[in-house]
C-alpha positions as CSV (number, residue, x, y, z in Angstrom):
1,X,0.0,0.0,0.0
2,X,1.4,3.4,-0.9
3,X,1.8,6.6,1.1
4,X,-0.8,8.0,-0.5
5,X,-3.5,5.4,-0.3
6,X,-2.6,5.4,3.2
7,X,-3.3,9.1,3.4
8,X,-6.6,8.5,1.4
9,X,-8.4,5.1,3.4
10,X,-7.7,7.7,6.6
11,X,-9.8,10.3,5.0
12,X,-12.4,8.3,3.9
13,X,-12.4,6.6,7.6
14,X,-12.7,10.7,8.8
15,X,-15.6,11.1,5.8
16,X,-17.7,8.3,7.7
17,X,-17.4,9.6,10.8
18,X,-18.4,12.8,10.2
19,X,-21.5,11.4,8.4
20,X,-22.3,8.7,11.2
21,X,-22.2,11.6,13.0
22,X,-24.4,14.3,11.4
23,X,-27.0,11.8,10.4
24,X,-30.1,10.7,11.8
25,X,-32.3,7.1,12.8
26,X,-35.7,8.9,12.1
27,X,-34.0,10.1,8.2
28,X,-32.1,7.2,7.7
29,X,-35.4,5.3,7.9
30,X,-37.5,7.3,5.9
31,X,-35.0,7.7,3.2
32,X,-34.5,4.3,3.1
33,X,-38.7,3.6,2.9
34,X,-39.1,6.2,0.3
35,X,-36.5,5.2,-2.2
36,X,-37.2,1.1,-1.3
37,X,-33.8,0.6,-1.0
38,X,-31.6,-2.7,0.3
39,X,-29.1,-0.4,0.7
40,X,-27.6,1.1,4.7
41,X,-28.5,4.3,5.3
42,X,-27.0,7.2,7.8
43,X,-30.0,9.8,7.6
44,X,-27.7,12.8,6.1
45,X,-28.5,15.3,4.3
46,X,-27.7,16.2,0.6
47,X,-26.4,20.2,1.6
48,X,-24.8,17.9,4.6
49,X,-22.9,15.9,1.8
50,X,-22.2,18.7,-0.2
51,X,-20.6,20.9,2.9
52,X,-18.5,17.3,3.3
53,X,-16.7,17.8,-0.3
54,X,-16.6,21.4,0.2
55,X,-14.8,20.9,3.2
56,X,-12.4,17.9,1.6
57,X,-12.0,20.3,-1.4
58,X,-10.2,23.1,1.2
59,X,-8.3,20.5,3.1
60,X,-6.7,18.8,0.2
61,X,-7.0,21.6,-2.7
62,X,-4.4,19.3,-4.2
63,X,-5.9,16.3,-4.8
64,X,-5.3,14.4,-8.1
65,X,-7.3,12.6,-10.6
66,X,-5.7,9.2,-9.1
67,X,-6.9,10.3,-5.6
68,X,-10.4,11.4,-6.4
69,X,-10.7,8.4,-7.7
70,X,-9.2,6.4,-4.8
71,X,-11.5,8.2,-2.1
72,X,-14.7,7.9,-4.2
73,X,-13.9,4.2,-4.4
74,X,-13.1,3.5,-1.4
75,X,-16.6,5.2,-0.5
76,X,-18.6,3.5,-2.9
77,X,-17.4,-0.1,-2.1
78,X,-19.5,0.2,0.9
79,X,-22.9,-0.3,0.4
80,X,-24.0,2.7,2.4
81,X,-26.5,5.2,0.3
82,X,-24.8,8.4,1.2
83,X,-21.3,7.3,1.1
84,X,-22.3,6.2,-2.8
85,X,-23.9,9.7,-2.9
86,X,-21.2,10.8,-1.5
87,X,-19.0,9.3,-3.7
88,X,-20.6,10.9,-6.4
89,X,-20.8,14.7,-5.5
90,X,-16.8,14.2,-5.2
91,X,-16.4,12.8,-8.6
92,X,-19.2,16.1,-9.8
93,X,-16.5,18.8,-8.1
94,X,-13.8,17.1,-9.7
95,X,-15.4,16.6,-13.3
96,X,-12.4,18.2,-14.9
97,X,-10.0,15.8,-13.9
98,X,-11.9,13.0,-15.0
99,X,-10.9,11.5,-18.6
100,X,-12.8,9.4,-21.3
101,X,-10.6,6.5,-19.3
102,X,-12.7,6.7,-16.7
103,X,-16.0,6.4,-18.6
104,X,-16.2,2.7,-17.8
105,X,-16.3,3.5,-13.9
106,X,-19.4,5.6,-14.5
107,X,-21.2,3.1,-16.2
108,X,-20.5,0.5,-13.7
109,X,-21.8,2.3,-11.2
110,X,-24.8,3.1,-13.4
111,X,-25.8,-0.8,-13.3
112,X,-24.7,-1.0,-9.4
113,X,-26.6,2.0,-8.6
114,X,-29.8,1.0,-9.9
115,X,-32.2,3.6,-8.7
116,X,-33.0,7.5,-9.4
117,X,-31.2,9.1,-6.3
118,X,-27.9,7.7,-7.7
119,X,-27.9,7.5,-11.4
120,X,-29.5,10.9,-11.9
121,X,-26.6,12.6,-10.3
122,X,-23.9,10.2,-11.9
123,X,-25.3,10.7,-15.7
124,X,-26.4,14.4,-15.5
125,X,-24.0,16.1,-12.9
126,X,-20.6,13.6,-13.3
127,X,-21.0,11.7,-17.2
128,X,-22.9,14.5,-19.1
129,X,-20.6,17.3,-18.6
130,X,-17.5,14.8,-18.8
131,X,-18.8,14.0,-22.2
132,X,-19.2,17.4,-23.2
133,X,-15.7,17.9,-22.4
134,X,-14.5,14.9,-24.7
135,X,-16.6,15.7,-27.4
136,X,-17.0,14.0,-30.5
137,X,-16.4,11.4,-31.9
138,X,-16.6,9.8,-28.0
139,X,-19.4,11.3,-26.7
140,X,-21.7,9.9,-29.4
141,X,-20.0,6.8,-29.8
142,X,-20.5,6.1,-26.0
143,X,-24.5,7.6,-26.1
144,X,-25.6,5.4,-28.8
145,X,-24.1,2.6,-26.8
146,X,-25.8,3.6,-23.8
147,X,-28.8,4.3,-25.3
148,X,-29.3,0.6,-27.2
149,X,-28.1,-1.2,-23.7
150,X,-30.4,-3.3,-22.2
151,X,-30.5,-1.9,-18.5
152,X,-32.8,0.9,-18.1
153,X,-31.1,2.8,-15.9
154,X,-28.2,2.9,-18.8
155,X,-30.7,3.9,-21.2
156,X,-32.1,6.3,-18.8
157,X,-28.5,7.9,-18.3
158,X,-28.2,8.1,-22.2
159,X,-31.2,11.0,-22.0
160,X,-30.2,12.3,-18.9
161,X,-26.6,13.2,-20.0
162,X,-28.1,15.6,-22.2
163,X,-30.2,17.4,-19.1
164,X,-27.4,20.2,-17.9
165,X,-26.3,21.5,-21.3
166,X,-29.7,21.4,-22.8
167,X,-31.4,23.8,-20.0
168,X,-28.3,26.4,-20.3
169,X,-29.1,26.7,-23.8
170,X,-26.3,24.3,-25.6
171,X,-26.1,20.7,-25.3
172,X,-27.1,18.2,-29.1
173,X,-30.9,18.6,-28.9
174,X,-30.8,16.5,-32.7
175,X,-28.6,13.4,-30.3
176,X,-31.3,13.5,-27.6
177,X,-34.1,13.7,-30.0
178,X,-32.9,10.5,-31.6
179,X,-32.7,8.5,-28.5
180,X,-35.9,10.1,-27.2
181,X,-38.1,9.2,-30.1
182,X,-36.4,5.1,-30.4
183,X,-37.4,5.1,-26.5
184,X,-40.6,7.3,-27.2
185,X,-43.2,4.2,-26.7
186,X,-41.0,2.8,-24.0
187,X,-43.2,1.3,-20.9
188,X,-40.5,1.6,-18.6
189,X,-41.6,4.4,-16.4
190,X,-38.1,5.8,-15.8
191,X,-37.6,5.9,-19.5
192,X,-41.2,8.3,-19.8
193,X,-39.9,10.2,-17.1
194,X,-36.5,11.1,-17.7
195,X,-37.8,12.2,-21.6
196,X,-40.3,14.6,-20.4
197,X,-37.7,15.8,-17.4
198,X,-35.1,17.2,-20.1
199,X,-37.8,18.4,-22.8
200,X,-39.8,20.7,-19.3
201,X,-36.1,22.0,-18.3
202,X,-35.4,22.7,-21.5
203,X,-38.6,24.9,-22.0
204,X,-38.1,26.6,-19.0
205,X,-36.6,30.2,-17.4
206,X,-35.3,32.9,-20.2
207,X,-32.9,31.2,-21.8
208,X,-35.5,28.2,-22.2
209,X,-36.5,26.8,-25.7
210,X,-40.5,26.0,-26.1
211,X,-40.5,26.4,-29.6
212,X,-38.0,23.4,-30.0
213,X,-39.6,21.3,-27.5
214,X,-43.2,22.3,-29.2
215,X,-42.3,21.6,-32.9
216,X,-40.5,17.8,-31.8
217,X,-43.4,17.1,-29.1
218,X,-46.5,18.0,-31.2
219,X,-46.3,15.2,-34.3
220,X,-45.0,12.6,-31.5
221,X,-47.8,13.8,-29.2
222,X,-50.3,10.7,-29.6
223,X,-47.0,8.5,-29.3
224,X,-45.9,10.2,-26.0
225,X,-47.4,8.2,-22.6
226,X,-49.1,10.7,-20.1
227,X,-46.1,10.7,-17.4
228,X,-43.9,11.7,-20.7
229,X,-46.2,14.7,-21.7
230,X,-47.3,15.8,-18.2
231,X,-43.7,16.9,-17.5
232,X,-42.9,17.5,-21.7
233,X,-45.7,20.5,-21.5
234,X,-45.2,22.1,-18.0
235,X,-43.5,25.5,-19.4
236,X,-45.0,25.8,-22.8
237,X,-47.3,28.4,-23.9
238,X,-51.0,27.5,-22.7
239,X,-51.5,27.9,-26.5
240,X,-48.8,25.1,-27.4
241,X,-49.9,23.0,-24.3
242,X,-53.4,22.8,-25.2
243,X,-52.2,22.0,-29.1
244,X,-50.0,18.7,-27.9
245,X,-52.7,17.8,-25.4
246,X,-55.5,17.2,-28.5
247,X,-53.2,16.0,-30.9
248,X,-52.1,13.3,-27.9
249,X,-56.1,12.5,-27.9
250,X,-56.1,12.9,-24.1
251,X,-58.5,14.9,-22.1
252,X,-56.2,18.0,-20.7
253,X,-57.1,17.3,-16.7
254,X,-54.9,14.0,-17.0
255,X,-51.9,15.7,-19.0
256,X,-52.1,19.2,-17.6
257,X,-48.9,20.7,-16.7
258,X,-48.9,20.0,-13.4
259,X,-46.7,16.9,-12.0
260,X,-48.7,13.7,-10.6
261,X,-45.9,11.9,-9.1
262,X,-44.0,11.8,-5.9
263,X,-40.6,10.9,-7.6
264,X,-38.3,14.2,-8.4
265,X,-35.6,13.9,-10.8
266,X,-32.8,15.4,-8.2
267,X,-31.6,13.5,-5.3
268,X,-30.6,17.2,-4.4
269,X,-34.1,18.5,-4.8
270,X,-35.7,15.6,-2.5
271,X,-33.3,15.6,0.3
């Protein structure tokens, strides 16, 4: 064992304390109910996690690719929800050391993580802006893989990578729009949701696009499944929403733009 893994298992053992510590029976029990999970859980906090990394970032300002990688390991071996959550808000803060070498780990962790609260964050905060980075020819190359796989939660991570750079206005709406209309008909419930999560953030706030999301969504309306279009139509124009509502042949009170379901698309957002 080197020096420097030495250095790093001692601040991962420091990292569990501190969230041992901070975190509560009375969460850890209803996190663990509400996302059905067989995995342990402390009770934290997401800002709690996010004040952790913050904190590791201003103790060890120097830390390399090799030892981000090491400590976010070492946290995710255990299969403790927060320190996987963990794990992943350290691999988000250091996104720009990560390389195309290191797209393998994020899918594996993909298939091992297996549920919103992880995956989310790993393909839109950690795999979508690393891919942005690479750009082409890898970032298609590795989408269109992801996107054909068989797991869900891979195919739901090839939509989601687009989320971030879509809402601020960039991102390949013509990638996304391929995947989205192949999964259009999907049953899978994550698959309908995560298509109508990027198309609503990507209609919404000043710099948002309705148009685009209007003009794809309206001749693929009486494809789309309700949980797709009740997120899909949230932020367009009353005008545009009522137009994909009739041309989905749906009464407007079970597709209006208000949200039906419990499930948010940010681990962040439902902590």
């Amino acid at each position: 064992m080197t020096d420097a893994s030495i250095g790093n298992a001692a601040v991962v053992d420091a990292l569990d304390g501190e969230l041992r510590a901070a975190g509560t029976p009375e969460r850890a029990a209803g996190s663990k109910a509400y996302l059905k999970s067989d995995l342990e859980f402390y009770g934290n906090t997401v800002p709690e996690l996010r004040a952790a990394v913050r904190a590791l970032r201003r103790e060890h300002p120097d830390m390399t690719r090799e030892d981000v990688l090491d400590v976010a390991g070492r946290l995710w071996v255990r299969p403790v929800f927060e320190r996987r959550l963990l794990a992943i808000h350290l691999l988000e803060a250091h996104v720009r050391l990560l390389t195309a070498d290191d797209l393998g780990l994020l899918e594996r962790w993909v298939r091992l993580g297996r549920m919103w609260a992880l995956v989310d964050n790993l393909s839109g905060d950690v795999a979508g802006p690393l891919l942005d980075r690479l750009g082409e020819p890898v970032a298609t190359t590795v989408l269109d893989a992801w996107a054909a796989d068989g797991d869900v939660w891979v195919r739901r991570s090839a939509l989601l990578a687009h989320a971030r750079s879509l809402r601020a206005g960039g991102g390949d709406f013509d990638r996304f729009a391929r995947y989205a209309d192949a999964m259009l008909e999907e049953r899978e419930f994550w698959i309908r949701k995560a298509i109508g999560w990027v198309l609503r953030d990507m209609s919404r706030g000043a710099g948002g696009r309705p148009g685009v999301v209007f003009e794809w969504l309206l001749p693929r309306a009486h494809r789309a499944s309700g949980v797709t279009l009740r997120e899909a139509v949230k932020y367009l124009s009353p005008e545009q929403r009522a137009a994909v509502l009739e041309a989905s042949g749906r009464k407007p009170g079970k597709s209006s733009g208000k949200s039906s379901g419990k499930v948010r698309s940010r681990t962040r957002s439902s902590g």
